[in-house]
N, C-alpha and C positions, 0 to 999 in steps of 0.2 A: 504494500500500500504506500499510497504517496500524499503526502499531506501539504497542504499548499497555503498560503495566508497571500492574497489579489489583493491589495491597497489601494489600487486604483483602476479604474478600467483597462490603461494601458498595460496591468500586471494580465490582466482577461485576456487580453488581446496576445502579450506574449503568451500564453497558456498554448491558445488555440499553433501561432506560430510554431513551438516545440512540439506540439502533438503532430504536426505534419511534418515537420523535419524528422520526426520518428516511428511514423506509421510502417506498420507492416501492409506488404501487398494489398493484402486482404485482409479488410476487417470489419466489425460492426462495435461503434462507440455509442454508449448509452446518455443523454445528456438528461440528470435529475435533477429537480430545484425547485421551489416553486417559482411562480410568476415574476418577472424581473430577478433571476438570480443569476445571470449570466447565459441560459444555454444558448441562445439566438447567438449574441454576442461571441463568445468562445468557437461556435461553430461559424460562422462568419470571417474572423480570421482564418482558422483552420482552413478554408476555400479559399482564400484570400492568397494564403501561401503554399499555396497547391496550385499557384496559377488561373484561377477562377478570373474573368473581367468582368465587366458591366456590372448589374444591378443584382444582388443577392437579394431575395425576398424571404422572408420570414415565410413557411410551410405553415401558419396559424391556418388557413380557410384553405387553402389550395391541397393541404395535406404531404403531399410530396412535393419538392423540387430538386428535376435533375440537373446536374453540372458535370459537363465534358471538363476533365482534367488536363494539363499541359501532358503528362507522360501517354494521351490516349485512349487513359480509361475516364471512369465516371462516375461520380459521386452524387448520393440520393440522400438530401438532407428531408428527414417527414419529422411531421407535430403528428400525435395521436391521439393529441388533449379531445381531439372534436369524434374520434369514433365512439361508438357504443361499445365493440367488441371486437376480436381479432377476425372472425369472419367478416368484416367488410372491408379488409385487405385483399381481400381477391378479386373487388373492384378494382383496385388500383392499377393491375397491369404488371405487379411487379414478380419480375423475374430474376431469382438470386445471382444469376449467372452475370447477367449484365452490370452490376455495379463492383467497383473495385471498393469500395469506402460509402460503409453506410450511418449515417449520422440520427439518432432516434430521440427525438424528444418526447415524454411520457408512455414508454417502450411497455411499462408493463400492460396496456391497453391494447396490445398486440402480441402477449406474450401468448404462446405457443406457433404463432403463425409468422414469426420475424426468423432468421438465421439465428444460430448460438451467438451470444455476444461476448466480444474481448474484452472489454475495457468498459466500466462506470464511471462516470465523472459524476461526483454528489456536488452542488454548487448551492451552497447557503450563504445569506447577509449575516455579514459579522462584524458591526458597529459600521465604519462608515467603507469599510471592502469586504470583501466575501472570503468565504472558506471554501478551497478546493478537495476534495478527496478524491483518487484517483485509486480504482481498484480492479487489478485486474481480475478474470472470471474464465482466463481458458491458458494456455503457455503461450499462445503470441501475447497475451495482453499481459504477463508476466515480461516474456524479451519489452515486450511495448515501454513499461514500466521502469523496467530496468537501463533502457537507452535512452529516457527522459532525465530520469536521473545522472546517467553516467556524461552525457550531454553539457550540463553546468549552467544552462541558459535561466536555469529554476532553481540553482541552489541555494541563495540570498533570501528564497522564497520556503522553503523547504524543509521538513521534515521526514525521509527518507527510513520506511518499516517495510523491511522483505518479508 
């Protein structure tokens, strides 16, 4: 586990930056919080430095949004705050195959019907910046973990529990 202290938005925003300097091929990142506790934001950079341009929309009413990456592939940031249940995922269209980097906000509202996940990011208000926790859920989200840390962009930020 990875424990983080964001003082400022710009600490959010580095967040999102190291989580993509360190992603594995393949993953699926859990974003938890409640409302305004960063996940938009976090996953925004994270696209951001993935090579995303134009206009990132928040997935609040749209549900999904995909994003062609620089290296190719494609990244599917969804809200799930708005389904009822994970069967109406199978509206969506979505096929596990085609995305490299899947980004889930309120994940457990699809859980049985999403991929196994790597990596949770818990994101709480804690006084006037947030509290990150960072837990991996499979062995890439463990390498993920461990090359966020090993990395140093977050150590100033950090509390580092294997």
């Amino acid at each position: 586990m990875l424990e983080l202290h964001l003082p400022t938005p710009e600490h959010t925003d580095l967040l999102g930056q190291a989580l993509a300097a360190t992603r594995p091929a393949q993953a699926l990142l859990e974003l938890q919080g409640d409302l305004g506790a960063g996940k938009s934001t976090t996953a925004r950079a994270l696209l951001r430095a993935l090579g995303v341009t134009g206009a990132i929309r928040s997935p609040t009413y749209t549900l999904v949004e995909r994003y062609p990456l620089a290296d190719g592939s494609e990244a599917w940031h969804m809200d799930l705050y708005r389904i009822g249940g994970a069967a109406e995922l199978d509206f969506l269209g979505l096929d596990e195959g085609t995305a490299s980097l899947w980004l889930v906000e309120w994940p457990e509202r699809g859980a049985g019907a999403l991929p196994p996940t790597d990596l949770r990011l818990e994101l709480e208000m804690a006084g006037t910046g947030r509290r990150a926790s960072l837990i991996p859920l499979s062995d890439s989200g463990e390498a993920w973990v461990k090359r966020l840390h090993e990395a140093g962009e977050l150590a100033s930020l950090s509390v580092y529990r294997p």
